[in-house]
C-alpha positions in Angstrom: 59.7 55.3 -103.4 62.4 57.8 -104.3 61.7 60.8 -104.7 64.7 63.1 -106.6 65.1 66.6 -106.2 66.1 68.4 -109.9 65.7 72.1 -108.9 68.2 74.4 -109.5 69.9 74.2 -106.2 71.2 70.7 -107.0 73.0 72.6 -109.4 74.8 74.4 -106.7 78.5 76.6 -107.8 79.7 73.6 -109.2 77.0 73.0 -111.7 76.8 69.6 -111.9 78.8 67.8 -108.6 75.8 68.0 -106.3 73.2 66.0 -109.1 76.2 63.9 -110.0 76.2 62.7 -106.4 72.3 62.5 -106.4 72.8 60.0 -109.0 75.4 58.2 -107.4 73.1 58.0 -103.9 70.0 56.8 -106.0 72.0 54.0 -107.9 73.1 52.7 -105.3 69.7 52.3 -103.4 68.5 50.8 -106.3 70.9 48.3 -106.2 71.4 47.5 -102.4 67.1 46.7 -103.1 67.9 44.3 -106.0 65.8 41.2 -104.1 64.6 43.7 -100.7 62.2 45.7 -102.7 60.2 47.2 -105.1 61.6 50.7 -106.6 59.9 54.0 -108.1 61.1 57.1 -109.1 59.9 60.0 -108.6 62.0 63.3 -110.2 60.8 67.0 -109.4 61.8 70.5 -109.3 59.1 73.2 -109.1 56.6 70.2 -110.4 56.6 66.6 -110.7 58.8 66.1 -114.0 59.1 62.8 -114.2 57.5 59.4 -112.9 58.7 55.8 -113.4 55.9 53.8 -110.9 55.8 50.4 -109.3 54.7 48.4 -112.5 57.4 49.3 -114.8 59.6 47.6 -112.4 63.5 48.4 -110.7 65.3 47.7 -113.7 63.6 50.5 -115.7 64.6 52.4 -112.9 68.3 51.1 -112.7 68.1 51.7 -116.7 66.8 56.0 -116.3 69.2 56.5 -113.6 72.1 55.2 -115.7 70.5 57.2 -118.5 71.0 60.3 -116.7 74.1 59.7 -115.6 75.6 59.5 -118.7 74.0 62.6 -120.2 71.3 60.5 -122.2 69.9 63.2 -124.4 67.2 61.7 -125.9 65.7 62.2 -122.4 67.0 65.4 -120.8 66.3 66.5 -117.8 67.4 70.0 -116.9 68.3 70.4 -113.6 66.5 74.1 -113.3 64.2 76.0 -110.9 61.7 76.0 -108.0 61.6 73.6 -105.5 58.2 71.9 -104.8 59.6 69.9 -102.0 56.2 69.1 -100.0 54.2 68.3 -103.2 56.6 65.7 -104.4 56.4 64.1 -100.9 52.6 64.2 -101.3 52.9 62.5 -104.8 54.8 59.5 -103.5 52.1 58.7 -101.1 50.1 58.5 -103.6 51.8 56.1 -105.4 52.5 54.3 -102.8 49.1 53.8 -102.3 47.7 52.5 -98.9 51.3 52.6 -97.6 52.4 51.3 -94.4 55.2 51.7 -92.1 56.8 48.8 -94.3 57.0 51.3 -97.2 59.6 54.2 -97.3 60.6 57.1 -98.9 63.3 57.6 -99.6 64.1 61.8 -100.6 67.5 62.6 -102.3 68.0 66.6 -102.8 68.9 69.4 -100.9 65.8 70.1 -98.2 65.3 73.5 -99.7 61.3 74.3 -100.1 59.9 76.9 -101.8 57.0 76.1 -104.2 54.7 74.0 -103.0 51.0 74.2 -103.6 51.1 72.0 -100.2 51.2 73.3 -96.4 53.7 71.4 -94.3 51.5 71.1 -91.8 48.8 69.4 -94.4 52.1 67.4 -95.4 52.7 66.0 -91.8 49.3 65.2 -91.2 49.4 63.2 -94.2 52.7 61.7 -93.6 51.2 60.6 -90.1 48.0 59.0 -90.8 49.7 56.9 -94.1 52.4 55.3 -91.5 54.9 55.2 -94.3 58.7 56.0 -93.1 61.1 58.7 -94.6 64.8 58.5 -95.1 66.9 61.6 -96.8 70.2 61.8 -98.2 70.7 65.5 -97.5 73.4 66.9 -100.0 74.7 70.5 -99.4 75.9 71.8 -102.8 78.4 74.5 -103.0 77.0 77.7 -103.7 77.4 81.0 -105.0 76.0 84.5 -104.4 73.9 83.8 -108.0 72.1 80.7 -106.5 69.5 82.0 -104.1 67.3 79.0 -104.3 69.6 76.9 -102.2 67.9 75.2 -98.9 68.0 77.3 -95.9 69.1 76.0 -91.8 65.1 76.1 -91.3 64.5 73.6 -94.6 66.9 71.3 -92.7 65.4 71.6 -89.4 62.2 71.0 -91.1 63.1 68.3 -93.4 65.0 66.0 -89.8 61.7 66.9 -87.9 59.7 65.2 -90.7 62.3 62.2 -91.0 62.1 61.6 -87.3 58.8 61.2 -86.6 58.3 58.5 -89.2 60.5 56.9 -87.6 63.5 57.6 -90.6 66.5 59.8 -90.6 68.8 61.6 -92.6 72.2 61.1 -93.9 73.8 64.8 -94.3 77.1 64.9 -97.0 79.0 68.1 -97.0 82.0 68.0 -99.0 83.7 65.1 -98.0 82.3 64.6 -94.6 79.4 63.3 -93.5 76.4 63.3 -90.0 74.0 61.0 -89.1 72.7 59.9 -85.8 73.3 55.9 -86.1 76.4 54.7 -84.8 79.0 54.3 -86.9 82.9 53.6 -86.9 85.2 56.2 -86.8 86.6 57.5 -89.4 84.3 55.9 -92.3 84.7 57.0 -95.9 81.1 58.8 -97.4 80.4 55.7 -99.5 81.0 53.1 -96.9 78.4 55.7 -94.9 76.0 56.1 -97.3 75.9 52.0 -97.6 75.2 51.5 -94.3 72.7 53.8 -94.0 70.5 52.5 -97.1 71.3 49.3 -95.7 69.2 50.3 -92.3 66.0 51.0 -94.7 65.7 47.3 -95.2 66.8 46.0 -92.0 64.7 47.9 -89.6 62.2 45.6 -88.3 58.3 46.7 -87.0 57.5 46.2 -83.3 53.6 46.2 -83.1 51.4 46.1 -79.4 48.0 45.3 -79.6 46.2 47.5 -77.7 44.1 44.8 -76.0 47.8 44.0 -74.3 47.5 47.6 -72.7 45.9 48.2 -69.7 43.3 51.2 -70.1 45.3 54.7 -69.4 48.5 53.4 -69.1 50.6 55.6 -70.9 54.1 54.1 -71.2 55.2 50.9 -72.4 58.7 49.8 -71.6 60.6 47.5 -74.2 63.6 45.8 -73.6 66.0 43.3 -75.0 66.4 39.7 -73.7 69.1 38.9 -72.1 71.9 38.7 -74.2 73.2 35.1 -73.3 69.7 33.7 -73.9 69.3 35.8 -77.3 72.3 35.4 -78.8 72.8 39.2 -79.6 75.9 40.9 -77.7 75.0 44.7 -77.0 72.1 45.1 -78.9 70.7 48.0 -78.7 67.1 49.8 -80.5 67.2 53.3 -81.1 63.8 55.2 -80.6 62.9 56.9 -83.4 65.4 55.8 -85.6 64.7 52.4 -85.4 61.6 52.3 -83.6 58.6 53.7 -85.6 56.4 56.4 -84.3 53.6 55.4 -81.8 50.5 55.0 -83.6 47.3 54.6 -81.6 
């Protein structure tokens, strides 16, 4: 489920750079899931704009994306406004319908919050009991003194918290560089980055312990790989909780 941010912040100094690379981020997710995954679209700013769901399939998605790349103006959409971060969120699990923690979201803007009819605590409580995982390409736009509706360091804080404890992260572009917290060759370009990263939403796998396995107030449970001349897997390595999900009980 992707879920674009079309505020006026994505706007940024530059006026257009910072929704020209939204673009980019959700084209390319919607191709890397081309045999992976079912896509919808989800655009907002200070409401729910636009909505392209399950049924209508990933090519219409491919198809509006490519629209609004090239300027299509026979279906504008004006990059303007509020942000209604927490509500769009809430939307996609809605859509989503019945998710589980094989269903992601995948949030494309800027973090920034500031019109939402919905609490984040209400948000992470929903978040939590639908077990659905949440990745964010995190662009920071350039701004000016006129754009006051850009994200602030706490929307940030907020929006990793929210990542992490599904189990998801966030790939953060500035400029030309680039943060995340998977490992990653030096000096790799953004779009190399950025490929990997998408990549990781369909290769994570789920690791699931019945809880007839666990002995009655034990607390911890220690995982471990197999021994890598018997698995066949040099140095692997899981990462918890980017690549293992949340504990749900």
């Amino acid at each position: 489920m992707m879920v674009l941010d079309a505020s006026g912040s994505m706007s940024g100094l530059d006026n257009s750079l910072t929704w020209r690379r939204a673009l980019a981020s959700a084209k390319l997710l919607n191709a890397l899931a081309e045999g992976r995954a079912q896509i919808a679209l989800i655009i907002f700013n200070s409401k729910v704009v636009e909505q392209i769901g399950f049924n209508q399939g990933t090519p219409v998605v491919a198809q509006r994306l490519e629209g609004l790349e090239k300027g299509d103006q026979s279906q504008p959409i004006k990059v303007y406004g509020p942000t209604a971060l927490y509500d769009a969120i809430g939307r996609a699990i809605e859509i989503l319908d019945k998710p589980t923690s094989a269903d992601v979201i995948y949030l494309i803007g800027d973090a920034g919050e500031n019109a939402s009819h919905l609490s984040r605590s209400k948000l992470m409580s929903l978040v939590d009991q639908s077990g659905v995982r949440i990745f964010a390409n995190l662009l920071q736009p350039n701004v000016g003194p006129r754009n006051r509706s850009r994200a602030s360091g706490k929307d940030a804080e907020n929006l990793l918290e929210l990542t992490q404890s599904t189990g998801g992260d966030i790939f953060q572009i500035a400029s030309t560089q680039f943060h995340w917290s998977f490992q990653s060759p030096p000096d790799l370009p953004v779009e190399k980055g950025l490929q990997l990263f998408l990549a990781a939403i369909f290769e994570n796998d789920v690791i699931e312990f019945p809880s007839s396995s666990l002995r009655p107030g034990k607390r911890d449970v220690a995982v471990s790989i197999a021994d890598e001349r018997k698995s066949g897997l040099p140095k692997s390595q899981l990462s918890y909780p980017h690549q293992l999900n949340s504990c749900v009980q």
